[in-house]
Backbone atoms as SQL, in Angstrom:
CREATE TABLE atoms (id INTEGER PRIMARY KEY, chain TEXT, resi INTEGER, resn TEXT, atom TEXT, x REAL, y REAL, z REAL);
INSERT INTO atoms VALUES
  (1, 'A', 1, 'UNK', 'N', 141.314, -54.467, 230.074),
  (2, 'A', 1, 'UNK', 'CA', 142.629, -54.733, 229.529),
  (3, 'A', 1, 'UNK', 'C', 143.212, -56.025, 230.082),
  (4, 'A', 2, 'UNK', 'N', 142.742, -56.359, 231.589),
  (5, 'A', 2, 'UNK', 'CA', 143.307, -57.951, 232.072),
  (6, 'A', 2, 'UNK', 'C', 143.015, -58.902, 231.369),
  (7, 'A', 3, 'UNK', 'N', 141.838, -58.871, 230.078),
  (8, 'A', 3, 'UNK', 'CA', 141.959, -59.899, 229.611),
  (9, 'A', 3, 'UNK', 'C', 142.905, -60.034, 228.289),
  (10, 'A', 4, 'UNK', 'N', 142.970, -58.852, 228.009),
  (11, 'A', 4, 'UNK', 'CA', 143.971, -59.472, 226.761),
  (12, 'A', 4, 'UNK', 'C', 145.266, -59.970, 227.581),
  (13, 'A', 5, 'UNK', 'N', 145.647, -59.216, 228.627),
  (14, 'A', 5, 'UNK', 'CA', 147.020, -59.913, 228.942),
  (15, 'A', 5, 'UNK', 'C', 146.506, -61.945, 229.529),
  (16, 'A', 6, 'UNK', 'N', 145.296, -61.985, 229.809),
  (17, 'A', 6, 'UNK', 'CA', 144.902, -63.366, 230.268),
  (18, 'A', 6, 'UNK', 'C', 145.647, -64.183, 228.601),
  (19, 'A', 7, 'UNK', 'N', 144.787, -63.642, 227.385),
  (20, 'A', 7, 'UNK', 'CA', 144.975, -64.099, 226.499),
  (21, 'A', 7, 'UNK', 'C', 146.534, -64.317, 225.920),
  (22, 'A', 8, 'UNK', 'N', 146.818, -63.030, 225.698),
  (23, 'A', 8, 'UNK', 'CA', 148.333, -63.439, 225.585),
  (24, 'A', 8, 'UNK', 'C', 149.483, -64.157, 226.082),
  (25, 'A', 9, 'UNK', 'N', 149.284, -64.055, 227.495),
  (26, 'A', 9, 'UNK', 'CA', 149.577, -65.107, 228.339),
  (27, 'A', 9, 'UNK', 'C', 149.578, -66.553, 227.546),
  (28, 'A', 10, 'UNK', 'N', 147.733, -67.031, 227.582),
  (29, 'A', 10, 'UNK', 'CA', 147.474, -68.073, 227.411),
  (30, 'A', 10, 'UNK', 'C', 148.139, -68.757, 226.031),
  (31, 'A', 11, 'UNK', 'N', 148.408, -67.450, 224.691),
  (32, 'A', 11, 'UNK', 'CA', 148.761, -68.047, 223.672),
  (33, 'A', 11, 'UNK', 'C', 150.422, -68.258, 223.803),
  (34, 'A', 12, 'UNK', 'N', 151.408, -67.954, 224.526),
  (35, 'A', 12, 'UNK', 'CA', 152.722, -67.829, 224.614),
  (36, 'A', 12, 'UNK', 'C', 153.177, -66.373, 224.229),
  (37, 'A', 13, 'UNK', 'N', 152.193, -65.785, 224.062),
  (38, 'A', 13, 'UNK', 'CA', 152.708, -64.335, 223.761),
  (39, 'A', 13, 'UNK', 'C', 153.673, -63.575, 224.824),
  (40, 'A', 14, 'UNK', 'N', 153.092, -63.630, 226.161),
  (41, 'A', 14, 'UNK', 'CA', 153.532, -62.630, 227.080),
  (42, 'A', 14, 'UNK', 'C', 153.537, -63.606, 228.185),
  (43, 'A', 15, 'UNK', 'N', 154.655, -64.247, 228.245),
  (44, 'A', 15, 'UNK', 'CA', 154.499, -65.122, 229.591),
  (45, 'A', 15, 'UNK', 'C', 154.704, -64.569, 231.012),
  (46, 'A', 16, 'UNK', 'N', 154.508, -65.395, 231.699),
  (47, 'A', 16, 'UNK', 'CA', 154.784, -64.668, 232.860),
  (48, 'A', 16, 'UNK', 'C', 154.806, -65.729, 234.307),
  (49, 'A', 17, 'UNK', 'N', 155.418, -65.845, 235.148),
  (50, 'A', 17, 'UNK', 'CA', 155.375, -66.383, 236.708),
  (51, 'A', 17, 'UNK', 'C', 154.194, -65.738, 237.450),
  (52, 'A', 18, 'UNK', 'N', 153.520, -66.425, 238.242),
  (53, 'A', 18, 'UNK', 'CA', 152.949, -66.713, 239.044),
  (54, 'A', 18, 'UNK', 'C', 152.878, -66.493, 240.617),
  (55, 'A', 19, 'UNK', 'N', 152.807, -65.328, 241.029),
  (56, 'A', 19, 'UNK', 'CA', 153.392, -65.416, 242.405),
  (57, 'A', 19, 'UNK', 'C', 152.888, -66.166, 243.437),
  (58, 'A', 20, 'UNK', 'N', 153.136, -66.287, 244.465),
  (59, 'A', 20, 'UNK', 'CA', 152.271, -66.933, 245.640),
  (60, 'A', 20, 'UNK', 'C', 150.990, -66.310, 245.781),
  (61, 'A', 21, 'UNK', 'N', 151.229, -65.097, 245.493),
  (62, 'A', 21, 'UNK', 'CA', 149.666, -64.382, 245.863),
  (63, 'A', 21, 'UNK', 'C', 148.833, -64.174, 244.886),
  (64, 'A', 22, 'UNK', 'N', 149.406, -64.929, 244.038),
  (65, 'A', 22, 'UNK', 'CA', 148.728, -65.292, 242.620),
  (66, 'A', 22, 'UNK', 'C', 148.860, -64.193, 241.572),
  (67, 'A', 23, 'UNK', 'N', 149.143, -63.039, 242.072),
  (68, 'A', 23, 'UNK', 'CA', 149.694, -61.901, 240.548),
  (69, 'A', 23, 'UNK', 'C', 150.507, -62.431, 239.852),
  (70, 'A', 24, 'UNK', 'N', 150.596, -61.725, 239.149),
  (71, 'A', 24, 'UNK', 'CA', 151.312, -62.105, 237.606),
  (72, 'A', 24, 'UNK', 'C', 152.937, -61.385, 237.867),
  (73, 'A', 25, 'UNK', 'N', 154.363, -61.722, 236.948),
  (74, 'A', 25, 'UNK', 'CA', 155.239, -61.206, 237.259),
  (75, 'A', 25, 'UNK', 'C', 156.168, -60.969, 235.665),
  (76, 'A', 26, 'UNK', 'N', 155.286, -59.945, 235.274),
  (77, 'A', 26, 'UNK', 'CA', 156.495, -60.455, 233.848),
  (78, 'A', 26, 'UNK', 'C', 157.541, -59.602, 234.058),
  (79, 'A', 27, 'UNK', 'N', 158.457, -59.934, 232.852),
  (80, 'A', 27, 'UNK', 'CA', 159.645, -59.562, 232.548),
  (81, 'A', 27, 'UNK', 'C', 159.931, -58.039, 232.347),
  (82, 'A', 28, 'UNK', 'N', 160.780, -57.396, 232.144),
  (83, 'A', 28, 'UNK', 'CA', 161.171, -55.755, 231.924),
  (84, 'A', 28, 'UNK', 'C', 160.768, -55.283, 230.494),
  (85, 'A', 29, 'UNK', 'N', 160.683, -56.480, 229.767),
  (86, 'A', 29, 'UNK', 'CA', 160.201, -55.944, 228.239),
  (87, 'A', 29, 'UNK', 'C', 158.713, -56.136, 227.978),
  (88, 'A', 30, 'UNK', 'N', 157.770, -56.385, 228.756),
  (89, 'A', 30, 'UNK', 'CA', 156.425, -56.652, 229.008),
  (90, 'A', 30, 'UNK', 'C', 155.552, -55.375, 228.263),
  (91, 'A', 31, 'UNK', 'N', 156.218, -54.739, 228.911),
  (92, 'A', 31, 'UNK', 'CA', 155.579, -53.246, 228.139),
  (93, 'A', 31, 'UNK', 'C', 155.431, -53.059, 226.854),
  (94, 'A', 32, 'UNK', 'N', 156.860, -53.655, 226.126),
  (95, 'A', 32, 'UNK', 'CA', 157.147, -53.550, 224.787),
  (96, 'A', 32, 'UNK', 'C', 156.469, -54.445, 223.890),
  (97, 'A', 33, 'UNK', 'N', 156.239, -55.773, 224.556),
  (98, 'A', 33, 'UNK', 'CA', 155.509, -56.785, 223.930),
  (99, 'A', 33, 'UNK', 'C', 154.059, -56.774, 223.871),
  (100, 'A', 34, 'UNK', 'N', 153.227, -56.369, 224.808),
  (101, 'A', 34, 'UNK', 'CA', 152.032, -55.807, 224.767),
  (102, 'A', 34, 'UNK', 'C', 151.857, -54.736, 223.766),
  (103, 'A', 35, 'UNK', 'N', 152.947, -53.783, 223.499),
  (104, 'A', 35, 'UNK', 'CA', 152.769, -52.651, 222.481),
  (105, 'A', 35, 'UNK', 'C', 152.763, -53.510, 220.986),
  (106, 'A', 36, 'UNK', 'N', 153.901, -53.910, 220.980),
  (107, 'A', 36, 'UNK', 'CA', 153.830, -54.701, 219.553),
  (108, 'A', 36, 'UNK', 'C', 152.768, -55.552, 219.042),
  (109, 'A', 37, 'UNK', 'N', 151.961, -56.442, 219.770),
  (110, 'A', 37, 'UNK', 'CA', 151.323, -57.215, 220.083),
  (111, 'A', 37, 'UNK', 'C', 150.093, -56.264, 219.215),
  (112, 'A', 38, 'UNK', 'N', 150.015, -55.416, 219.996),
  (113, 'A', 38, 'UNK', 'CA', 148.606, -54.402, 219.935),
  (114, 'A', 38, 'UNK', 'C', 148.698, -53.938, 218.151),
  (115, 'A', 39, 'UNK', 'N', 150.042, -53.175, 218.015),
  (116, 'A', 39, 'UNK', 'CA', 150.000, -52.806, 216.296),
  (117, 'A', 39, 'UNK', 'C', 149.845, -53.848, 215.770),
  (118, 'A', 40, 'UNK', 'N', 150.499, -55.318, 215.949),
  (119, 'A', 40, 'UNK', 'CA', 150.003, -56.283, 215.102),
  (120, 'A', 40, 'UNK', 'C', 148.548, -56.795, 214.828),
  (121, 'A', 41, 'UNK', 'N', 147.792, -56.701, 215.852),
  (122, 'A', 41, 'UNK', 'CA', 146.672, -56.925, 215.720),
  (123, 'A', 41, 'UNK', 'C', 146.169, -56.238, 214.774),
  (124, 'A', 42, 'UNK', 'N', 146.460, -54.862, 215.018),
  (125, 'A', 42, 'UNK', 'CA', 145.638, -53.907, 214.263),
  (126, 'A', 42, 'UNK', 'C', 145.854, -53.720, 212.632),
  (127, 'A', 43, 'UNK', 'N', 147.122, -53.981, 212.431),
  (128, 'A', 43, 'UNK', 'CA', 147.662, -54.222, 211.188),
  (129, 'A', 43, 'UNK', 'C', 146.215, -54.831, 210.325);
């Protein structure tokens, strides 16, 4: 599953900060956008 979020990331889909320790930090609606993301594909 880390790579679709790599991907989405990469396209502007699901952005996200960078921490020092290099994880990822998205936003509170992250969840929601990955969901949508997913039915659209499938559409």
């Amino acid at each position: 599953m880390n790579d679709h979020y790599d991907i989405y990331e990469e396209k502007g889909m699901l952005p996200s900060k960078r921490l020092s320790n290099g994880y990822r930090n998205f936003d509170e609606n992250a969840i929601e956008k990955v969901e949508l993301i997913q039915r659209l594909v499938y559409i």
